[in-house]
C-alpha positions as CSV (number, residue, x, y, z in Angstrom):
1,X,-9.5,21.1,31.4
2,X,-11.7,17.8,31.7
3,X,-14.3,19.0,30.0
4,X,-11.9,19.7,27.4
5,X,-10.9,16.2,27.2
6,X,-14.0,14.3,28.0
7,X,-15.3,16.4,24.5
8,X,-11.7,15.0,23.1
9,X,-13.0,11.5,23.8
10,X,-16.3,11.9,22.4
11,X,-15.2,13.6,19.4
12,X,-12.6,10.7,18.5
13,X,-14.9,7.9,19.4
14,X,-17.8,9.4,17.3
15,X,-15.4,9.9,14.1
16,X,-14.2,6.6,14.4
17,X,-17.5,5.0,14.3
18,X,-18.2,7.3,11.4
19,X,-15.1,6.0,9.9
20,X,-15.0,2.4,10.3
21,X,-19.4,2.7,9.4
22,X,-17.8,4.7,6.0
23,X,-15.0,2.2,5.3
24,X,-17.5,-0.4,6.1
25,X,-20.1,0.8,3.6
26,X,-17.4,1.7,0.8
27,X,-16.1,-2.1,0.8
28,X,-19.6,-3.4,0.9
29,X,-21.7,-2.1,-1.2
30,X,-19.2,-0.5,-4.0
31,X,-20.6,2.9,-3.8
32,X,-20.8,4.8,-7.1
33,X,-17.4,7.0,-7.6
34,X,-15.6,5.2,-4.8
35,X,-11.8,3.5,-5.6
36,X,-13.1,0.2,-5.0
37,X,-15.9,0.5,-7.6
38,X,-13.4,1.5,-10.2
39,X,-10.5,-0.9,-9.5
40,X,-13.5,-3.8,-9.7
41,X,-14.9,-2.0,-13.2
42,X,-11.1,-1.7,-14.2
43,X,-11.0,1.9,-14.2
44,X,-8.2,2.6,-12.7
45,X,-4.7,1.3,-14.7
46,X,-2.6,1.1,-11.1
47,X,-4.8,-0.8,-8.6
48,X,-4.7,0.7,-4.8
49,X,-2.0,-0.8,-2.7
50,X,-4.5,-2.1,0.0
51,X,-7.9,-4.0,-0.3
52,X,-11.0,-3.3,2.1
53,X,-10.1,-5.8,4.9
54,X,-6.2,-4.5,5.3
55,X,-7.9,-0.5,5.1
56,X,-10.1,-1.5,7.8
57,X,-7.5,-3.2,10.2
58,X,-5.0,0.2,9.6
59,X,-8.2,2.3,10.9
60,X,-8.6,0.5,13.6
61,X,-5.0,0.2,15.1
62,X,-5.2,3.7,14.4
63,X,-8.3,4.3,16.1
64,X,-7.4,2.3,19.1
65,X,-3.6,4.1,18.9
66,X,-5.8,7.9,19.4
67,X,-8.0,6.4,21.7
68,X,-5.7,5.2,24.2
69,X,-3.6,8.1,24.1
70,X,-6.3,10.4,24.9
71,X,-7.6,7.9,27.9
72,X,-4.1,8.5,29.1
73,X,-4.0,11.9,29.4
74,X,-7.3,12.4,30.9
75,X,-6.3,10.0,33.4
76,X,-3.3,11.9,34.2
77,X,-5.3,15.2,33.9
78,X,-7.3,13.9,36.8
79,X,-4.7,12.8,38.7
């Protein structure tokens, strides 16, 4: 059952350095057939609800939310 969770851990912490690097990279450099590129172009006639700095501070309460929940149970796993 650790090993189980110890993979948990790694799993979330290396998607959500692949997520914030993604989110990160989106916002910055307004990659071709992203939603940010568009809305700046004025391709899109509703703009998204959310600009880069308020996507990146949902991911990472969200990240930190996961995170800490699976810390939690491995500690009371090894308990």
């Amino acid at each position: 059952m650790k090993s189980y969770l110890n993979k948990l851990i790694y799993i979330v912490a290396c998607s959500s350095i692949g997520l914030v690097s993604l989110s990160v990279i989106t916002c910055s450099f307004m990659l071709p057939g992203s939603i940010n590129r568009a809305n700046v172009l004025g391709g899109l006639k509703n703009s998204p609800p959310l600009d880069c700095k308020e996507s990146e501070r949902r991911g990472y309460e969200t990240l930190l939310a996961i995170l800490t929940t699976v810390i939690a149970l491995k500690t009371r796993v090894d308990d």
